[in-house]
N, C-alpha and C positions, 0 to 999 in steps of 0.2 A: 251192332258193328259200326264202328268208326272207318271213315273215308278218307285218305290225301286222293286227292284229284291232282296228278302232275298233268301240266301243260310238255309237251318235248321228249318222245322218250327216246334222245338219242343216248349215243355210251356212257356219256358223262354220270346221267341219273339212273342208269341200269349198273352202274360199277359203282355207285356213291348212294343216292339217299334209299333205293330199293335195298340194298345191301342192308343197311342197319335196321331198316323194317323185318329183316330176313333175319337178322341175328335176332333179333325182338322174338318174331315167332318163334327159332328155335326154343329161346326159353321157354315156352309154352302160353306165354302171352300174345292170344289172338284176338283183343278188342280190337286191331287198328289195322286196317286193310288198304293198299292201293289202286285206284285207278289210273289211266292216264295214256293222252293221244296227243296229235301234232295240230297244231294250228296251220299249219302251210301242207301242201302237197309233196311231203318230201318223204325219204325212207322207206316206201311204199313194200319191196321186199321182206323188209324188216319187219315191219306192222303185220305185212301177213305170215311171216313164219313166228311171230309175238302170239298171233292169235291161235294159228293150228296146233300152237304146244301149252295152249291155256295160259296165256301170258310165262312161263317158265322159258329159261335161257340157262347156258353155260356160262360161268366168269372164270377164266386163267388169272390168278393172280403171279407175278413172279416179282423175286424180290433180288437185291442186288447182288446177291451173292448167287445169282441162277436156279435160286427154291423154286418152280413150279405149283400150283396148288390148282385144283380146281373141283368147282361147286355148282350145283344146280339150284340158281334162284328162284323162290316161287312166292315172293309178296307182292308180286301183280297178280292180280286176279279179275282184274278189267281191262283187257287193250283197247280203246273205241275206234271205230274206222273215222280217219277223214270224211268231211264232207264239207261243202262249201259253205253252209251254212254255218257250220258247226254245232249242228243239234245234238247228238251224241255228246259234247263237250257240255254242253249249256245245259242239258239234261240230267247229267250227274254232277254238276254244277247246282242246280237249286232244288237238289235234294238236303232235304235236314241231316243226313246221315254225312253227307260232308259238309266237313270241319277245316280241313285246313284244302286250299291251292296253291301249288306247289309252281315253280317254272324255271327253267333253268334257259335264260337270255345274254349272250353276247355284251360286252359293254358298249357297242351301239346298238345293240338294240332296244334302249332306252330313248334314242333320239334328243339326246338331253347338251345342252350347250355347255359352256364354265362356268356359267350361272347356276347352272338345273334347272333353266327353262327349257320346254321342248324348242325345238332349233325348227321350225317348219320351214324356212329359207334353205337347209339343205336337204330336206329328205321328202322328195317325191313322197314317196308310199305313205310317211304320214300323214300329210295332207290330204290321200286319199283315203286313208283309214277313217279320217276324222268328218268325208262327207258321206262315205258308206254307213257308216253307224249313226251320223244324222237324217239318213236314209231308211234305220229299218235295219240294216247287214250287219255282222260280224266283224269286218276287214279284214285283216292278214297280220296286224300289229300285236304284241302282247295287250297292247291298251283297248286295240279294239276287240280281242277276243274277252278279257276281263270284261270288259264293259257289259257285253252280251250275256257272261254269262252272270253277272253280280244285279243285272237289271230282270233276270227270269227271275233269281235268286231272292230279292226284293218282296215281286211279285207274289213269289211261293208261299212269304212270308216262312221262310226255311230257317231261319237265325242268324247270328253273328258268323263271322269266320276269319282266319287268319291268311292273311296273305302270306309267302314265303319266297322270298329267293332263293336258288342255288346256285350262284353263280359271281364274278368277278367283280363286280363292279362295289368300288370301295362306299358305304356308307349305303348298303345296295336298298335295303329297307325303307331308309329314311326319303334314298332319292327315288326309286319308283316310286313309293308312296305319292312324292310332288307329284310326279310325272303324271298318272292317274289321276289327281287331283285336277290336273291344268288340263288334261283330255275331257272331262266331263265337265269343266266351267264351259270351255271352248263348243263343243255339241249341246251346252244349252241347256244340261237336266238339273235344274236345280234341286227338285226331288232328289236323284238315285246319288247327287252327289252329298244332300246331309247324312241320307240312308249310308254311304260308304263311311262317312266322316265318324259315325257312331257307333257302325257294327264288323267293322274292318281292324285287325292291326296288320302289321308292318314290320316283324324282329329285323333286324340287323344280324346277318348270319356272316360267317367264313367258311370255305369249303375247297376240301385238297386234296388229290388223289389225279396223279399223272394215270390221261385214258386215250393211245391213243385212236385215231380210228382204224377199224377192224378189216385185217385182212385175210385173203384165202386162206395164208397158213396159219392162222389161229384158228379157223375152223378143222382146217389138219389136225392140229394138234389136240384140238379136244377129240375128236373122233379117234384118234391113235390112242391119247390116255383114257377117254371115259369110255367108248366103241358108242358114243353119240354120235349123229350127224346130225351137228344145230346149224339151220343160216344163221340164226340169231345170234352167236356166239360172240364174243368179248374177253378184251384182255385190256389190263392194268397192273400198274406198280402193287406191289403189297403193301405200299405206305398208305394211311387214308386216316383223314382228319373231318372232324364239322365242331365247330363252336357257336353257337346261337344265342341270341338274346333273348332271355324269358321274357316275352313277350304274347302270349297266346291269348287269345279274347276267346276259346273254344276248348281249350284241351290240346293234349299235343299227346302220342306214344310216349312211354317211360323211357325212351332214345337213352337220359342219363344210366340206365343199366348194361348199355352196351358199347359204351367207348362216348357219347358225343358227350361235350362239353357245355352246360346250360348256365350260363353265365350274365353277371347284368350287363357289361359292355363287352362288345368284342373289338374296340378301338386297336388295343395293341396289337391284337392277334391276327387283327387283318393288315394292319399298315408292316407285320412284318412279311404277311404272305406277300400281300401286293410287293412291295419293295425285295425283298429278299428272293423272294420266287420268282413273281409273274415277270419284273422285270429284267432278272439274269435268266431266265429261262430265253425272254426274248433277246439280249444281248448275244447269247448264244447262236440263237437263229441266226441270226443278222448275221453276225460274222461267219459261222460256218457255210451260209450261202455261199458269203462271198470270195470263199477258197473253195467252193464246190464240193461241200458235202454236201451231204443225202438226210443225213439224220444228226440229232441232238448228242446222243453218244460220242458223237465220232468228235463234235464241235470240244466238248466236252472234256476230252480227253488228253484233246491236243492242249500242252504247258500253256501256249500264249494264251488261249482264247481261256482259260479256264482262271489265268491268274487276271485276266482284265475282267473277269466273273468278282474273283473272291478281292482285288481291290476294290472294284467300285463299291462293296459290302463295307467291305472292314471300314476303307478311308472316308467314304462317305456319307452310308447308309447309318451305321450303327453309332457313329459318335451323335446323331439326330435323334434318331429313337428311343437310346438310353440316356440321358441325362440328370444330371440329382437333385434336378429340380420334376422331372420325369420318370424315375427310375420304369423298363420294363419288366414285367415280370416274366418273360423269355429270356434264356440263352440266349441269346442273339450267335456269340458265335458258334454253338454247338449248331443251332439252327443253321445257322451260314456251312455249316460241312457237312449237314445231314442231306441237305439240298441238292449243295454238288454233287454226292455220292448217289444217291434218288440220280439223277440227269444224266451219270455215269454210263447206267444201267441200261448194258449193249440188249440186252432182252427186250426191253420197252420199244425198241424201234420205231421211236417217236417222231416223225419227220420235222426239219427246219420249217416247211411247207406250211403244217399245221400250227406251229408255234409262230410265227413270224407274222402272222394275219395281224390284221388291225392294228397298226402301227399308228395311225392318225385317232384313236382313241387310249391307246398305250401312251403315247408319248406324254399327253399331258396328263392322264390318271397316274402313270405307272412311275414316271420317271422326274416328272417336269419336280414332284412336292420336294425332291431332297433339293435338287439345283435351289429352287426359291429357299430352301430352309438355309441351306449351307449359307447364298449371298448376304441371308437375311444377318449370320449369323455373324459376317464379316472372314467366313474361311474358304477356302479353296473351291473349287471345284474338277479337276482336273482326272479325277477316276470317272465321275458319274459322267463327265462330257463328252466321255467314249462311249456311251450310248448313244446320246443322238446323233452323232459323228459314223459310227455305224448303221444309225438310220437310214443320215442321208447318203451315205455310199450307197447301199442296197437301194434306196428310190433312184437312184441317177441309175444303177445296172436297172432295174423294173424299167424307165425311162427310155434307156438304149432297146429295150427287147432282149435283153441278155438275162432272165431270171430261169431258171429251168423248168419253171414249175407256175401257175396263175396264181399270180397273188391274192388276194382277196381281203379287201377292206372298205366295210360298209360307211364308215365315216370320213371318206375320202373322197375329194371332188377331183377326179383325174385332172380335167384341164389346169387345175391349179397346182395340182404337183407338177404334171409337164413344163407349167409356165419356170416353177422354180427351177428345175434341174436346166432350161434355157437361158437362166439369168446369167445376163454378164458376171454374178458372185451369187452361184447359189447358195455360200454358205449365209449371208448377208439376207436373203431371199427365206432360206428355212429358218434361221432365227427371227423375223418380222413377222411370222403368219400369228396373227391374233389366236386364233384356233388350236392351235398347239401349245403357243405359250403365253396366253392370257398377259398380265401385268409383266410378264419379262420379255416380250417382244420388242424386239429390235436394243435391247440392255445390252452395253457393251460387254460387259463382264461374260455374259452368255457369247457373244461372238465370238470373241477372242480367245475364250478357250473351248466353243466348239472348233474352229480353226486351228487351232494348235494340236486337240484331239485329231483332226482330218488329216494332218501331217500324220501321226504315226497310224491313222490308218490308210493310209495308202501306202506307208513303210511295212506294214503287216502285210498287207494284199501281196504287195509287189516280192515277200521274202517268201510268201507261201507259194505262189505260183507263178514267179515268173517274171509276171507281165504288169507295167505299172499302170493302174487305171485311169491316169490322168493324162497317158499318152497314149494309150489303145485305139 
């Protein structure tokens, strides 16, 4: 029996890469099995109703048209308890029997600057990951928990193994890869770092399937359709995509017999998620906060907020992506209306809440590349500059205390957004911050039409509710 060790079993990797190990088994292919626990003390409910049902859970899929469907997942077949040290992790970690580790990490939580150096000037907790694990510990970081467990792994003399992301962050392979590279120069093992340098890879993956998190009445609802009562229970779109880089230094499941896509680059296919999704998903947030919706549907739905979606696509995004010296091999615009209609979907009841988070690692992964591509190119930018223009709306309401909900964003140094939203010219103030926008800070071009965008969002604010926020 073959092992993925997933690090994080929140909903994301219980509705996405459990899933297609799940379809795998159905076919009656059961070489490849999962394991997989939390590095932090979080979920603790969850883990334990993961365990009393022998890792099995419910997934509600629902699709935009109000299909229902649901299944009982069973390719966990290891949940490991927390524990501070993380020996359960590190345990089934440098066993030979696994092959691949698996993690699904936040785009901060790479800790990673515009360079792809780790950033230690902003992130407490790395700096303490990196003297706990000079210590002997684990720490709390993906880097420090790999560490731990790639240096028993070593020791084991267990094999090669593949590392894998599942998660956002564009080039996600190549730059944790650094990341973990520059954590182990830094703590000093020359050793465990040639040992990773030789018996590690690193694919470059894309991953998609809107999840969001799980409330009372999905667990209603599966106990009204299956007559289960899961805590564990989960819901997600019926959309669900993974494209991977073959890259595997161990073997990987036959994945290509069940929908995923094994591919040698997935360049195109993520610069259209990132861009076409992650960041109209977040433009959505934004704005629907700031007319006081609740949820993404609603943002969605509404004519304005959904056509300042599909221009910043059309006028900005895609004349960059598709080029004939470029051509991509996506649809772009099919994609571009498959998305909206995915985001549509009043069932998903996906909150502004959860999509709006990390806007100081969005802004310059998700949005900053077309702005730079477009000036580069000598053309406009005047769709895509309604993103950051709805950024900073939403940081100045965060700012006042007027967000309805905690924001949450690990690559943000509060005092420094408060400073800006106090600037005699905030907008002057968010277009300079190096950190957001690397080589176009403080570029006039960038001012002047994130300012021109701030005009008609506050002509938006003030037609939606009311009240003009530059004089509340």
């Amino acid at each position: 029996m073959n092992v993925m060790l997933h690090l994080g079993l929140g909903s994301f990797h219980r509705a996405h890469q459990a899933v297609y190990l799940h379809e795998l088994q159905k076919t009656g292919d059961r070489s490849w099995t999962l394991a997989g626990g939390n590095i932090r003390p979080d979920m603790a409910d969850t883990i334990a109703a993961l365990q009393a049902a022998g890792g099995a859970y419910t997934l509600e899929t629902i699709s935009p048209a109000g299909e229902h469907h649901y299944e009982r997942i069973t390719s966990i077949s290891q949940v490991i308890s927390y524990t501070p040290d993380l020996s359960g992790l590190i345990a089934q970690g440098s066993k030979a029997e696994t092959k691949i580790i698996s993690f699904t990490v936040t785009e901060a939580g790479y800790y990673l600057d515009a360079k792809n150096r780790l950033d230690l000037d902003t992130f407490a907790d790395l700096r303490s990951d990196l003297d706990a694990v000079r210590a002997g510990q684990p720490g709390t970081t993906i880097y420090g928990a790999l560490t731990a467990i790639l240096r028993a792994r070593r020791a084991a003399n267990a094999g090669p193994v593949t590392l894998l992301n599942c998660d956002n962050l564009r080039h996600n392979g190549e730059r944790s890869r650094g990341g973990l590279l520059q954590f182990l120069e830094l703590i000093g093992d020359a050793e465990l770092l040639a040992w990773v340098q030789t018996n590690t890879t690193n694919p470059n993956a894309m991953v998609d399937r809107i999840t969001p998190r799980p409330t009372p009445d999905v667990r209603e609802r599966v106990l009204a359709a299956t007559g289960v009562d899961d805590p564990a229970a989960l819901m997600g779109e019926s959309f669900i995509q993974w494209v991977i880089e073959d890259r595997f230094i161990a073997g990987h499941p036959a994945w290509e017999t069940v929908g995923v896509e094994m591919v040698k680059s997935v360049d195109a296919y993520e610069e259209a998620k990132i861009r076409l999704l992650n960041a109209t998903h977040s433009c959505i947030a934004w704005a629907g906060t700031l007319i006081n919706y609740l949820y993404i549907h609603e943002g969605t739905q509404n004519p304005v907020i959904r056509r300042l979606a599909y221009d910043y696509v059309t006028d900005d995004v895609i004349p960059v992506l598709d080029t004939p010296e470029a051509p991509c091999p996506l649809n772009l615009p099919k994609y571009r209306d498959v998305v909206l209609d995915r985001f549509a979907n009043p069932a998903i009841q996906d909150t502004n809440q959860r999509v709006a988070m990390d806007g100081f690692s969005k802004m310059p992964g998700f949005i900053a590349p077309t702005i730079r591509q477009r000036l580069a190119r000598g053309e406009g930018i005047e769709s895509v500059a309604m993103l950051p223009a709805l950024f900073l709306a939403y940081l100045k309401r965060w700012h006042a205390g007027k967000i309805p909900y905690t924001y949450q964003d690990q690559a943000m140094d509060p005092a420094v957004a408060h400073a800006m939203c106090e600037a005699a010219d905030p907008i002057a103030a968010f277009c300079a911050d190096a950190p957001l926008w690397g080589g176009l800070a403080e570029d006039p071009r960038l001012v002047e039409a994130v300012r021109r965008a701030s005009e008609r969002v506050v002509r938006f604010i003030t037609a939606h509710t009311g009240v003009n926020p530059e004089k509340a």
